[in-house]
C-alpha positions in Angstrom: 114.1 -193.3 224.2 115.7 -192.1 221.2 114.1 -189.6 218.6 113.1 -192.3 216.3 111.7 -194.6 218.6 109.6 -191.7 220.7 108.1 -190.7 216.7 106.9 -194.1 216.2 105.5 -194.2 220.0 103.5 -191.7 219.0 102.4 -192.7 215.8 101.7 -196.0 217.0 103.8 -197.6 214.0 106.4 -200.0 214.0 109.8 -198.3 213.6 112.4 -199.3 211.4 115.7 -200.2 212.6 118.3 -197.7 210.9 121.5 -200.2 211.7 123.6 -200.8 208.9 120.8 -198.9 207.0 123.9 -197.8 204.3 123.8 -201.3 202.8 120.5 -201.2 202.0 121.3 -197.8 199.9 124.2 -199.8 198.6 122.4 -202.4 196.9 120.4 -200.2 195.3 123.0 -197.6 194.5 122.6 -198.4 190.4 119.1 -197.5 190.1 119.0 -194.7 193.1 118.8 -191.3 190.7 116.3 -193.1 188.6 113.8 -194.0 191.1 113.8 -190.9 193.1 112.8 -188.8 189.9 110.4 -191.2 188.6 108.8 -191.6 192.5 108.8 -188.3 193.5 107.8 -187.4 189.2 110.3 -185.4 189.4 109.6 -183.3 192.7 112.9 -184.3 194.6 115.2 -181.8 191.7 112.9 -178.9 192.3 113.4 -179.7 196.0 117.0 -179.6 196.3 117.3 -177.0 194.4 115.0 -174.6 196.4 117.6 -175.5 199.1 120.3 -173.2 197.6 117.7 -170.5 198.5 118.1 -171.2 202.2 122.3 -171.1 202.8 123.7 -168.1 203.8 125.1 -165.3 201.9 128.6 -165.5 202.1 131.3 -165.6 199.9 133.0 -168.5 199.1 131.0 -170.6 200.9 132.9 -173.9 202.4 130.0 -176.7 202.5 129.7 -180.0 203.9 126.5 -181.9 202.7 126.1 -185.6 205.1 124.0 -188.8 203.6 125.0 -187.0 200.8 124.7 -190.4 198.8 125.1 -189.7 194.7 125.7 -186.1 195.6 122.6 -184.3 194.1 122.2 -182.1 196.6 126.0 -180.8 196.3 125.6 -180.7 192.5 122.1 -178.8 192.9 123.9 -176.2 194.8 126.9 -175.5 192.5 124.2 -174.9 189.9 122.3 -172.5 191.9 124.6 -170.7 194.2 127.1 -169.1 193.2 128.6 -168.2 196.6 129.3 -172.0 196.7 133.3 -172.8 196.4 133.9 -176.1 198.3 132.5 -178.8 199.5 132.7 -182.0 201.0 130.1 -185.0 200.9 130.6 -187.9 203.4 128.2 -191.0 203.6 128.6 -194.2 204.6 127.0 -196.6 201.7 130.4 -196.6 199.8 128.9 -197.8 195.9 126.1 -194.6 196.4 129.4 -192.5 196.4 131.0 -194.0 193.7 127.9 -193.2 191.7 128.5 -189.4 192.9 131.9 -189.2 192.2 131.3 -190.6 188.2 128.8 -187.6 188.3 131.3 -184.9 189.4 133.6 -185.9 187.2 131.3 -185.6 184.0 130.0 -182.4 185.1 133.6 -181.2 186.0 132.8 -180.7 189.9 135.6 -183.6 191.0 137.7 -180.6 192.0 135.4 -177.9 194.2 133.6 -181.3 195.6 135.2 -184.5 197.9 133.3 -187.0 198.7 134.3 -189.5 201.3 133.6 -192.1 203.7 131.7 -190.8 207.0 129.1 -190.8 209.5 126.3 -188.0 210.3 126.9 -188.6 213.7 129.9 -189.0 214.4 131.1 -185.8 211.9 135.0 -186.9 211.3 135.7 -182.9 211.1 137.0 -180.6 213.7 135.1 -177.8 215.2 133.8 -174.7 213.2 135.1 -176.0 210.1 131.9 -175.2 207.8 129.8 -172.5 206.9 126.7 -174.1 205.8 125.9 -178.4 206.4 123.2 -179.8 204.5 121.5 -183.2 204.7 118.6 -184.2 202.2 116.5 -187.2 202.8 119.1 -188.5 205.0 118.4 -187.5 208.9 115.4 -189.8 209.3 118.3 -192.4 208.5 120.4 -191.5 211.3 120.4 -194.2 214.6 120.6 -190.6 216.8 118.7 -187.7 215.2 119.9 -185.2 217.7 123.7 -186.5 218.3 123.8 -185.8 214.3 122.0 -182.0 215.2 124.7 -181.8 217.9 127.1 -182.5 215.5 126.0 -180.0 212.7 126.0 -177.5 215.1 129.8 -178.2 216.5 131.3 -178.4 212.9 129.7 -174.8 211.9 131.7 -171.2 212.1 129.4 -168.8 214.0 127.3 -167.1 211.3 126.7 -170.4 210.0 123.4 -173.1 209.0 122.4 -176.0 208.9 119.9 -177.3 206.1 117.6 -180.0 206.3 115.9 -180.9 203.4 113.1 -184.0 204.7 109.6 -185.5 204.1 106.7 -184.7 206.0 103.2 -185.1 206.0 100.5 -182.9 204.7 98.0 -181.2 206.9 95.3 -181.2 204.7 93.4 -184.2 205.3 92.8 -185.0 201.6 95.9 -184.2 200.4 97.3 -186.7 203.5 95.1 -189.1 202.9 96.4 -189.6 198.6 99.7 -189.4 199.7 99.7 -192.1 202.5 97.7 -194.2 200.2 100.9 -193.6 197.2 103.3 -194.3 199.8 101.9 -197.2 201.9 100.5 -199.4 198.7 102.0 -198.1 195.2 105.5 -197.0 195.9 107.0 -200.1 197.8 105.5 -201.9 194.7 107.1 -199.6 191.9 110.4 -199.1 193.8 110.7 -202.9 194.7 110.1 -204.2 191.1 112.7 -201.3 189.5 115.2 -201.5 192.3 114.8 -205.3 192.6 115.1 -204.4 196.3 111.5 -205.4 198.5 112.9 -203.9 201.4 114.1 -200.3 200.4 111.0 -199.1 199.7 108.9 -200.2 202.4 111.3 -198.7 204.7 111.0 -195.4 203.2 107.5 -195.7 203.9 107.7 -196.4 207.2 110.7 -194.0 208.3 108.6 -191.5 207.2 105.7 -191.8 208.9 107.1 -192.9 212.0 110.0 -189.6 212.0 109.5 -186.1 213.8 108.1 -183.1 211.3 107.0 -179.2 211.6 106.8 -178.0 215.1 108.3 -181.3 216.4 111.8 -181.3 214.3 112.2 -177.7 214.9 112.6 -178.1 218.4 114.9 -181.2 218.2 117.0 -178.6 216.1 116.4 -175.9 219.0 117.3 -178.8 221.3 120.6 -179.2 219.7 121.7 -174.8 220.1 120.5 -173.5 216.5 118.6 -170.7 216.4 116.4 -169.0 214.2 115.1 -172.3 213.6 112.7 -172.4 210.3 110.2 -174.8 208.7 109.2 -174.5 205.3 106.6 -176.7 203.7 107.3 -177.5 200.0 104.3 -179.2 197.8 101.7 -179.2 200.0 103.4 -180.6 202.7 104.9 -183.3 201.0 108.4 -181.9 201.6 109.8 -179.5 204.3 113.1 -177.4 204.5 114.0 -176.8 207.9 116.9 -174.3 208.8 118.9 -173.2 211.9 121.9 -171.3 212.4 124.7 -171.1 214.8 125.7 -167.4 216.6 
């Protein structure tokens, strides 16, 4: 039983089937940045960039960010590290990258960031190429959540982390209970009549309640050789960065 599928098994929801989930993301490439600031009001920005906290302190950092869709999470960190020289985005819903590469052009990034074509698990990199990999919003899209940890791990130098930016649920049982109502019945809604997309929304609904968090994600990441393996809740709950790193 995969990752996924042992999630939902315990959660006793239906799990979505992650095949050929990139043209899902490509339909609703045009309208991706707007919906995830106007859904989240605005949370996902201060999210990613509380990543940049979390990569290690090196110098001239060579990065490799996967799902890395319109490449916030890579712009985020050239913003807010400045140990950050290079990086490569790969993922595999083409038009989302097209959208990424118009905003590293305006913002002058197009030459310390690539993105290309590529798939989280099957990293087309050789080994110990990276210091730092970082995935945002993007692992619960994976079809093996610990071939892609496998992989994170291979393509890192010693010294190096991985960074996994992810939803979660809260553990306060008010707070859970608001946000599972938001989620189940007013942001399928909201997303489906902006995006124009009914699907896209009520997947991200369901991924995330049927996906690993907190004690259970860290040990898939254990699982996979990190160590020092880390959770850290962000808005209640809401959000949660997890971090391992390879010796």
């Amino acid at each position: 039983m995969n990752d996924n599928r042992a999630a939902a098994t315990l959660t006793g929801k239906e799990e979505p089937s992650r095949r050929e989930v990139w043209k899902m993301f490509d339909r609703i490439a045009g309208r991706y940045d707007l919906l995830n600031r106007m859904l989240s009001f605005g949370q996902d920005v201060v999210w990613r960039n509380r990543v940049a906290r979390h990569l290690p302190k090196k110098e001239n950092l060579r990065l490799l960010d996967l799902a890395t869709g319109t490449a916030d999470q890579l712009i985020s960190i050239f913003k807010h590290n400045k140990d950050a020289r290079s990086a490569i985005g790969i993922d595999m819903a083409e038009m989302m990258l097209d959208v990424g590469r118009t905003k590293l052009k305006k913002r002058e990034l197009n030459e310390s960031i690539t993105l290309q074509t590529g798939n989280a698990v099957k990293i087309p990199f050789s080994d110990q190429s990276f210091d730092a990999t970082t995935i945002s919003f993007g692992i619960r899209n994976v079809s093996d959540v610990s071939e892609s940890l496998r992989e994170m791990y291979r393509v890192l130098r010693p010294d190096g982390r991985a960074i996994i930016l992810e939803f979660s649920l809260p553990k306060n049982a008010l707070i859970r209970s608001g946000y599972l109502f938001y989620f189940r019945h007013i942001l399928p809604r909201l997303g489906s009549l902006i995006s124009g997309d009914s699907y896209a929304y009520k997947y991200l609904n369901q991924t995330v309640e049927t996906f690993p968090y907190g004690r259970a994600f860290c040990e898939l990441m254990t699982d996979a050789g990190f160590d020092n393996v880390k959770a850290t809740p962000l808005t209640f709950g809401i959000a949660t960065i997890y971090q391992g790193d390879r010796r």
